[in-house]
Backbone bond lengths (Angstrom), bond angles and torsions (degrees), N, CA, C in turn:
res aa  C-N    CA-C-N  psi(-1)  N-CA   C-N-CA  omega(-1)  CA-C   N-CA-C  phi
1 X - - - 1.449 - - 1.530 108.90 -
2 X 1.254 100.61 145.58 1.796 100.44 -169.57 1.845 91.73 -97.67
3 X 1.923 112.20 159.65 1.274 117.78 165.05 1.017 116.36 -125.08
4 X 1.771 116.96 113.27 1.413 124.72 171.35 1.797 113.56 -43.75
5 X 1.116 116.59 88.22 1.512 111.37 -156.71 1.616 84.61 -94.93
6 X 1.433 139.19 -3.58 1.624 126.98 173.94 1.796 113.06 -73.84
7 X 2.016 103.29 8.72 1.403 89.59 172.31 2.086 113.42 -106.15
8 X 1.784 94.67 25.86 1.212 101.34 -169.23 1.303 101.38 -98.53
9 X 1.351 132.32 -161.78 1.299 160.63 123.06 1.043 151.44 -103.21
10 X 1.699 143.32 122.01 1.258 141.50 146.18 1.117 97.06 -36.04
11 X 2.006 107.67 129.87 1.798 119.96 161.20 1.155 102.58 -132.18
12 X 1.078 111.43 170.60 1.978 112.56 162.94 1.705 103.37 -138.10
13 X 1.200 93.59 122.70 1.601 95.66 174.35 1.261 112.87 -66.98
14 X 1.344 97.24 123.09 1.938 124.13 168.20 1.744 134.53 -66.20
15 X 1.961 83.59 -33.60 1.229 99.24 -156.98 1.490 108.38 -166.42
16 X 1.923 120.21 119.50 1.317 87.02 176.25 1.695 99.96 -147.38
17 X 1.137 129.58 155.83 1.134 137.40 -152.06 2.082 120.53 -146.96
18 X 1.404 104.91 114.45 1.613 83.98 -171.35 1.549 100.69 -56.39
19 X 1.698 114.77 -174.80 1.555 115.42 -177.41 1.644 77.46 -164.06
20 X 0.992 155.94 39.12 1.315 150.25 169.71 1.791 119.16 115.90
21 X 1.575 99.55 -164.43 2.094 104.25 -172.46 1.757 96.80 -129.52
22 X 1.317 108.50 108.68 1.729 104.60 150.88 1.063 115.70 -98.41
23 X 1.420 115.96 147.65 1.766 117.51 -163.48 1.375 133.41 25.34
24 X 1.551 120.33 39.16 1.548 122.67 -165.65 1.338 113.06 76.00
25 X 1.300 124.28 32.79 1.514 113.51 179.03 1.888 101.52 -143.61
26 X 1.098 101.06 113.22 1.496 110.39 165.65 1.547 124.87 -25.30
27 X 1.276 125.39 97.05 1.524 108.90 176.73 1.708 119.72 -86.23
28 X 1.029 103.30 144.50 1.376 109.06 159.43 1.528 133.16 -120.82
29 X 1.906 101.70 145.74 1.936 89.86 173.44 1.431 104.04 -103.31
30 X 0.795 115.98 109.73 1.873 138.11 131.52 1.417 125.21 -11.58
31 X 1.228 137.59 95.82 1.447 117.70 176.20 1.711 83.76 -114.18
32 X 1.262 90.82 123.20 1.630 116.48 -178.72 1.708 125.64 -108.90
33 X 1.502 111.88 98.09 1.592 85.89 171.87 1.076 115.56 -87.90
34 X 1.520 105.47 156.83 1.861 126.18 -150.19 2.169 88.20 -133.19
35 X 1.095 91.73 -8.92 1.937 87.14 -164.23 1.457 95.47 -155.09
36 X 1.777 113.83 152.24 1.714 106.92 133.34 0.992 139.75 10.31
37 X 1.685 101.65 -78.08 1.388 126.65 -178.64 1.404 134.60 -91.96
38 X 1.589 101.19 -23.42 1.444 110.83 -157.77 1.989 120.28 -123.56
39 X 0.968 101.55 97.94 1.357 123.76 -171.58 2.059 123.21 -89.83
40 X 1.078 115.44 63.93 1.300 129.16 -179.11 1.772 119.03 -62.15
41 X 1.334 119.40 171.72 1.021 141.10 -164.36 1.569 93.54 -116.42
42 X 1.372 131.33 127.72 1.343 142.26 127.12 1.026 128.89 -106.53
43 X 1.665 145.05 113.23 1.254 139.62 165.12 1.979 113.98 -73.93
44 X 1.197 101.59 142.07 1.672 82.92 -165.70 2.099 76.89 -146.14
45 X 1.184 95.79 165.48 1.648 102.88 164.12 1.665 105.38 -122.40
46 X 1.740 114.26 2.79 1.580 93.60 174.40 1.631 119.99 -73.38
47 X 1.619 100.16 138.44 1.604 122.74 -156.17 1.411 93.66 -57.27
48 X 1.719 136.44 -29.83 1.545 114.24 -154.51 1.731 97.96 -118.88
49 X 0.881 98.19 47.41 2.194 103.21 156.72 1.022 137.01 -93.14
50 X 1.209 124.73 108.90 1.531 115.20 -157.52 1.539 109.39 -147.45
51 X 1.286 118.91 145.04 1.902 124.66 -172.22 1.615 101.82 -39.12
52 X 1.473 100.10 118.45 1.705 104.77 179.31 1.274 122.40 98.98
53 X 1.227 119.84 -42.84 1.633 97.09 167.32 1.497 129.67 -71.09
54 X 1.286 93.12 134.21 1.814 94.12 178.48 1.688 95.38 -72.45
55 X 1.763 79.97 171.61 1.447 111.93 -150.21 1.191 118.64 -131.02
56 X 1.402 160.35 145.18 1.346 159.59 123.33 1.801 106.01 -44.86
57 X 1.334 113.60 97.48 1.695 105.10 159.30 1.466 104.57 -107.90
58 X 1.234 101.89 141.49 1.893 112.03 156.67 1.650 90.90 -107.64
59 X 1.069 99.08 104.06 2.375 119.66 161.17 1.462 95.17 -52.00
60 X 0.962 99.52 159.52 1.320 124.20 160.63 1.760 119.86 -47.33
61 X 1.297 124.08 101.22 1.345 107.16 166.76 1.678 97.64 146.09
62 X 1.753 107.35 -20.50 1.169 125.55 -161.80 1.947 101.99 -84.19
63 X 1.520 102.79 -170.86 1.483 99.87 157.82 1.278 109.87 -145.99
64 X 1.364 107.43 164.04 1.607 110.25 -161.25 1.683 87.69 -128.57
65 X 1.497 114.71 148.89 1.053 120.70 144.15 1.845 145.29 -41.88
66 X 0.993 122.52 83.21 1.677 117.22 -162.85 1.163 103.77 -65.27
67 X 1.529 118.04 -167.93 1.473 114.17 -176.52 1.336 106.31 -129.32
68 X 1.528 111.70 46.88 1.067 119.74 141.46 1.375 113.00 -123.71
69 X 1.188 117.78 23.93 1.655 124.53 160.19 1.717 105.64 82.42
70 X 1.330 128.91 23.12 1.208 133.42 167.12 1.664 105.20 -123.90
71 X 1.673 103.51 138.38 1.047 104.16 164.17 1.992 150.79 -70.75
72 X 1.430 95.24 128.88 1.930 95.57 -153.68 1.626 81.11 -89.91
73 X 1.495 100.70 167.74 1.815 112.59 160.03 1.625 87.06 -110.98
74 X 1.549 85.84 157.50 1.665 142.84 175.44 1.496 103.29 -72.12
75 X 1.558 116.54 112.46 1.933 85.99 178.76 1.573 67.45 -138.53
76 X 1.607 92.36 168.24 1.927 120.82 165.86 1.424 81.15 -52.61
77 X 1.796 100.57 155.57 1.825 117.87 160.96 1.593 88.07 -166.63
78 X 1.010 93.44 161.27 1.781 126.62 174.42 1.234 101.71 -103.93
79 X 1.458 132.80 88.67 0.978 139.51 145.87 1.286 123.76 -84.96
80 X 1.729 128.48 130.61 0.923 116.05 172.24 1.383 134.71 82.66
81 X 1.710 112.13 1.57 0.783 138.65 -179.90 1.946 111.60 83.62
82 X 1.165 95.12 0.98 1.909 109.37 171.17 1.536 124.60 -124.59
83 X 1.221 102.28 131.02 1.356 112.72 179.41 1.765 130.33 -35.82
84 X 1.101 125.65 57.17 1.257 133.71 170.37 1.818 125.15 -30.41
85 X 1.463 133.05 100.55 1.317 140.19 -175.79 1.262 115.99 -96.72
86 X 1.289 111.69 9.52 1.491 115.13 -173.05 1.636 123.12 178.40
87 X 1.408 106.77 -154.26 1.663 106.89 168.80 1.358 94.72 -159.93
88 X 1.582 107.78 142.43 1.703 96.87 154.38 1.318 121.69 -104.86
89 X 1.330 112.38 162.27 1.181 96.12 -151.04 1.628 108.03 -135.59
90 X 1.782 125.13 145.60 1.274 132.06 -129.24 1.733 85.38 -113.38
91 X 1.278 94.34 -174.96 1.487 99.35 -173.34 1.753 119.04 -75.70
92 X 0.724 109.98 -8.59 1.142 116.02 164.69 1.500 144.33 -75.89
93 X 1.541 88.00 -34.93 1.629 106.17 158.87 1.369 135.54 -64.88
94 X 1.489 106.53 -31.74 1.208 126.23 156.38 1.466 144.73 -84.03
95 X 1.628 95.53 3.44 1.307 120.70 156.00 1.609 95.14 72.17
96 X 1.606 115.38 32.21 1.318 100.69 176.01 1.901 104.86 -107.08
97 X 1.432 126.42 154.33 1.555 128.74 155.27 1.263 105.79 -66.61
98 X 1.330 79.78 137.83 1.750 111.61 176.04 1.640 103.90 100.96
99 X 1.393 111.78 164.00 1.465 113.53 -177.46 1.570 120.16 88.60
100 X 1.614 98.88 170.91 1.891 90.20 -169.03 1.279 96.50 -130.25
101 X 0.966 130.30 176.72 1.439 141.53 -146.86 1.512 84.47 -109.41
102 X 1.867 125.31 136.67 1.485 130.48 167.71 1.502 101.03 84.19
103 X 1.473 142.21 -9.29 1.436 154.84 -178.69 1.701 97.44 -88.34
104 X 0.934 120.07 101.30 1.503 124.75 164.49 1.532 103.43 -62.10
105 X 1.746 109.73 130.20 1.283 116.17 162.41 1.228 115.81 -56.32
106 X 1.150 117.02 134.57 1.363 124.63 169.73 1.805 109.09 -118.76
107 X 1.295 102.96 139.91 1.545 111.59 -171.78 1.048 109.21 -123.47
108 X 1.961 116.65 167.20 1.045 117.43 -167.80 1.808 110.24 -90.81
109 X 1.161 120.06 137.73 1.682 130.62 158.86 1.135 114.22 12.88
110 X 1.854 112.40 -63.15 1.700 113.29 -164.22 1.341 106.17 -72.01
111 X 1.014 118.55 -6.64 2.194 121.66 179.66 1.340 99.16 -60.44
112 X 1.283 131.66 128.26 1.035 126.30 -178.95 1.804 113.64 -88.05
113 X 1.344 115.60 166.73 1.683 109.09 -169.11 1.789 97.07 -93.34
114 X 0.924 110.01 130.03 1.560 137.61 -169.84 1.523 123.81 85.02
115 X 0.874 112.19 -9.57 1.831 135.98 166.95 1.653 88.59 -38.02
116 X 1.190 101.15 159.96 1.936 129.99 170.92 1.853 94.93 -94.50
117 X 0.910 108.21 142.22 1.316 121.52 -173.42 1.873 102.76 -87.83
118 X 1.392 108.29 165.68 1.180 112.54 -168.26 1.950 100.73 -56.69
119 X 1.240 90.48 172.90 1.779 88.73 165.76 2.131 104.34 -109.02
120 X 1.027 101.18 -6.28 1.279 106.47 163.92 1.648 127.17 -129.30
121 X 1.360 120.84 158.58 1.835 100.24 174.38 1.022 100.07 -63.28
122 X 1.367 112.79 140.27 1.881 125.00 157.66 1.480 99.09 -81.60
123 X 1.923 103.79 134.17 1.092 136.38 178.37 1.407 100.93 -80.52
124 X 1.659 119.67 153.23 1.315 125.93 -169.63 1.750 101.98 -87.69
């Protein structure tokens, strides 16, 4: 199955903060800019997020690949007791090889912030 990945975003985390544990895993909120202007909230529990690396988000409104190979939508949720605008999203969602499932892509610098993300992983 192919992923319209032009309904994602380049972000770079701004800001990130635990907010509680789902299933034994540390959550965090994310304040992510996605734009210029526009600076959102993701709560995520993947272990390697950290101030500055850009990001793959699907916002709210988008759809992500599930893992049963049909496409889910993106909605607002209260995770964690914080307002959740999105997900970021791992290699798998994007239907690219390589990567682990719950591992937020992380990209390189020159990606610009609100840009569509590659349609494949970029090789180093």
């Amino acid at each position: 199955m192919s992923v319209d990945v032009s309904q994602y975003k380049v972000g770079v985390i701004q800001s990130l903060e635990e907010c509680g544990n789902s299933r034994g895993q540390t959550l965090k909120a994310c304040k992510i800019k996605i734009s210029e202007n526009d600076i959102i909230c993701v709560v995520t529990s993947a272990p390697n997020v950290r101030e500055g690396s850009r990001v793959v988000v699907a916002p709210a409104g988008s759809e992500v690949l599930g893992k049963d190979g049909e496409m889910m939508p993106v909605t607002k949720a209260t995770v964690g007791g914080v307002q959740s605008e999105g997900m970021l999203c791992d290699s798998r969602m994007l239907n690219w090889s390589g990567g682990a499932e719950g591992i937020a892509v992380n990209l390189p610098n020159d990606f610009e912030i609100g840009s569509c993300p590659p349609s494949s992983k970029p090789r180093p």
